[in-house]
C-alpha positions in Angstrom: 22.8 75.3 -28.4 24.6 72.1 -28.4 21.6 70.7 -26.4 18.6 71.8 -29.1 20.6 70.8 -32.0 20.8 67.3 -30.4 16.9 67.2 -29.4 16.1 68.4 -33.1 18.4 65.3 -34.7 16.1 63.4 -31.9 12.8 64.5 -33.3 13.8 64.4 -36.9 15.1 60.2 -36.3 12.4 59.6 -34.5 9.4 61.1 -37.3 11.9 59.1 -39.7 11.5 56.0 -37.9 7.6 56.2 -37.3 7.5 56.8 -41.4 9.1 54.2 -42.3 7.4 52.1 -40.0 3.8 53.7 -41.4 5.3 52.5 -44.7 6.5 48.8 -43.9 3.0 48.5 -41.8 1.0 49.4 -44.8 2.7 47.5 -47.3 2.4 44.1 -45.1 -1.3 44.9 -44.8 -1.5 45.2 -48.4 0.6 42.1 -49.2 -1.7 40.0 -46.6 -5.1 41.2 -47.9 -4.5 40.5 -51.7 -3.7 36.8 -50.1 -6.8 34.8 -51.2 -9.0 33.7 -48.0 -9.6 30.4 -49.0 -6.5 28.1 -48.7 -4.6 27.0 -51.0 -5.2 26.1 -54.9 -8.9 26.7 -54.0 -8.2 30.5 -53.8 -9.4 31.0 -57.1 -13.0 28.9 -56.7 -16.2 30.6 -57.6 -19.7 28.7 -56.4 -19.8 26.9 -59.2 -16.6 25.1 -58.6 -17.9 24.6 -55.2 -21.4 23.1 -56.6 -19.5 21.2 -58.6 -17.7 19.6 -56.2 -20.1 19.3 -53.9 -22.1 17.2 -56.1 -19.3 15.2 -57.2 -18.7 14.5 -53.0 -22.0 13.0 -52.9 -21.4 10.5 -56.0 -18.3 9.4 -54.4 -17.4 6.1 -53.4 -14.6 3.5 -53.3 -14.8 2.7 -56.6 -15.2 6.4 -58.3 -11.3 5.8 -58.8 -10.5 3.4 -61.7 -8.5 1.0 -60.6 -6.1 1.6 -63.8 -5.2 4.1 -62.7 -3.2 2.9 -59.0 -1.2 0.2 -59.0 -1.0 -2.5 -56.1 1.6 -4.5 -55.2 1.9 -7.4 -52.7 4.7 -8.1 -49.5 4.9 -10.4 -47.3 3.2 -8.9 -43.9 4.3 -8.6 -40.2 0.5 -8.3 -39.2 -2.0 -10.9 -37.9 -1.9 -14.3 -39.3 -0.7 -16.6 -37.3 2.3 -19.1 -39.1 1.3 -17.0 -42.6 3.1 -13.8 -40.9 6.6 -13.3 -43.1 5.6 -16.1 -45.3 2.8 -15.1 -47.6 2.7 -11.8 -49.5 -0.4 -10.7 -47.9 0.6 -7.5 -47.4 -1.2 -4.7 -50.1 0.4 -1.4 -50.7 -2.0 1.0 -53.0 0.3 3.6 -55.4 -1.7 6.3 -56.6 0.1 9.1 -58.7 -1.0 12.0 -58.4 -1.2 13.1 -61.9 -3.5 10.3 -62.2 -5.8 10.8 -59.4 -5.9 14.6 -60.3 -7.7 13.6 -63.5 -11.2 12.6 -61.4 -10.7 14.5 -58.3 -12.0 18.3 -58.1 -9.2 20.5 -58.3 -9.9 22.6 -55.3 -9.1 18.8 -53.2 -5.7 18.4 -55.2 -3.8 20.9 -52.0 -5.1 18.8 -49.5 -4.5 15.6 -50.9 -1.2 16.3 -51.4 -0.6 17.9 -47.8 -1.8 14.4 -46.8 0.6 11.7 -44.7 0.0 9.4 -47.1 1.9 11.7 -49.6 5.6 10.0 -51.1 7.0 13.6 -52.0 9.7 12.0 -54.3 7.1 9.6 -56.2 4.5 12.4 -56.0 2.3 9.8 -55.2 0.3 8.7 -52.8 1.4 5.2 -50.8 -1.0 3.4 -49.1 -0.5 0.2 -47.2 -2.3 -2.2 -45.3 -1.7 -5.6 -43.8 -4.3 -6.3 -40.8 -5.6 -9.7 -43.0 -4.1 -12.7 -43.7 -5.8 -12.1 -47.2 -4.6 -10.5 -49.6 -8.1 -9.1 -51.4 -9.2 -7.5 -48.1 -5.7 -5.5 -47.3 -6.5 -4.3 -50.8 -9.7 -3.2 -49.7 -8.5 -1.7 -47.0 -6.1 0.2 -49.2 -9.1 1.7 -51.3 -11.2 2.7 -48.2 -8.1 4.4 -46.9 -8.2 6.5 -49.8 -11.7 7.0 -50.0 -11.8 8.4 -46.4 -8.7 10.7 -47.4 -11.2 12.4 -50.1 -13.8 12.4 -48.2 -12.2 14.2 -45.4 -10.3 16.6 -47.7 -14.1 17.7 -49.2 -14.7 18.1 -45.6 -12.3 20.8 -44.4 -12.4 22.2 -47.8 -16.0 22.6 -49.2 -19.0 23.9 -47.0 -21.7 22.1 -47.0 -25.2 24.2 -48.9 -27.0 26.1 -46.7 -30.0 25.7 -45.8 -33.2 27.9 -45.7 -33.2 27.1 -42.0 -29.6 28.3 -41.7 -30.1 31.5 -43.8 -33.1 32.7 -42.0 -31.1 32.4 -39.1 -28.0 34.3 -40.3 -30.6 37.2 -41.5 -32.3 37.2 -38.1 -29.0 37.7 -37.0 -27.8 39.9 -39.0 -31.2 42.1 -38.1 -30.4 41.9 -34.9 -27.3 43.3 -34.5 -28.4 46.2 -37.2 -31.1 47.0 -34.5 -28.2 47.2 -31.8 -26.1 49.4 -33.5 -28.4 52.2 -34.1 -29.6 51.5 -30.8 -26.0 52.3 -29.4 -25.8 55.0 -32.2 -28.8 56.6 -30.9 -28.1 56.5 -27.4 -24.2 57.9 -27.8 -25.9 61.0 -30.0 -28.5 61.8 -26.8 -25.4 61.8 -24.5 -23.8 64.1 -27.1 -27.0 66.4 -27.2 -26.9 66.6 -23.1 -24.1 67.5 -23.0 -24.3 70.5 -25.3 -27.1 71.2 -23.2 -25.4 71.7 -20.1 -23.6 74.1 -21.3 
């Protein structure tokens, strides 16, 4: 007696255990698929946001930023320059806060940018800094391609690129194709099915 009363308290944990893991299972999956697929801030973007900033990719260049809205300051360098080196403040740094660059960047960049290296998290700005000239205009320069290629490879990861008919044609052919091998394999597992009944 002793013996089934123990297997029944057995059986009885063990269904308790497997429901609450059915529970905790199910819940996670729910939690994880009301996540938004795309990463980040750009979880809410529709096509036109992504048109948008498509277009807006395309327009960009070095000088889309206004330069009122960074500020550059000068140090003295510890790159190339022979006897200038530590004695003229060739050195540029670029500052660029964030809630100024925001105002001409698409929004669905603003994650990336700030997941950036470049990012000061206690400025909330980005700091940029170059010093490979003796000259001070060109570090500058440097500064503001720096940041240019950050943007640019931020659109990159983040927005697709439009596809083309090409493309689509292809996906469709595809997607044709592997309709066709389904009901292929559909067809095929219903005459084993019918066989067998037929055996019988």
């Amino acid at each position: 007696m002793n013996v089934m009363l123990q297997l029944a308290k057995k059986r009885i944990f063990v269904a308790q255990h497997q429901l609450h893991y059915r529970t905790v299972n199910t819940s996670s999956t729910r939690l994880f698929a009301s996540r938004p697929t795309y990463g980040g801030a750009a979880g809410d973007v529709n096509e036109k946001d992504l048109v948008a900033a498509r277009q807006w990719l395309a327009n960009f260049d070095p000088d889309t930023i206004p330069r009122e809205a960074c500020d550059v300051s000068f140090s003295r360098s510890s790159g190339p320059g022979g006897q200038n080196v530590n004695k003229v403040n060739s050195k540029a740094t670029l500052r660029v806060p964030l809630d100024s660059l925001y105002q001409f960047v698409p929004t669905i960049l603003h994650a990336e940018i700030r997941a950036s290296r470049f990012h000061a998290s206690k400025a909330d700005a980005l700091i940029i800094q170059a010093d490979d000239s003796r000259k001070q205009n060109d570090n500058v320069h440097t500064c503001f391609k720096k940041l240019h290629n950050l943007i640019i490879e931020a659109g990159e990861k983040l927005v697709p690129g439009e596809t083309s008919e090409l493309q689509k044609t292809r996906v469709r052919t595809l997607q044709r194709k592997e309709n066709e091998s389904r009901l292929k394999a559909k067809k095929f597992h219903s005459s084993k099915k019918s066989s067998r009944r037929g055996d019988f």
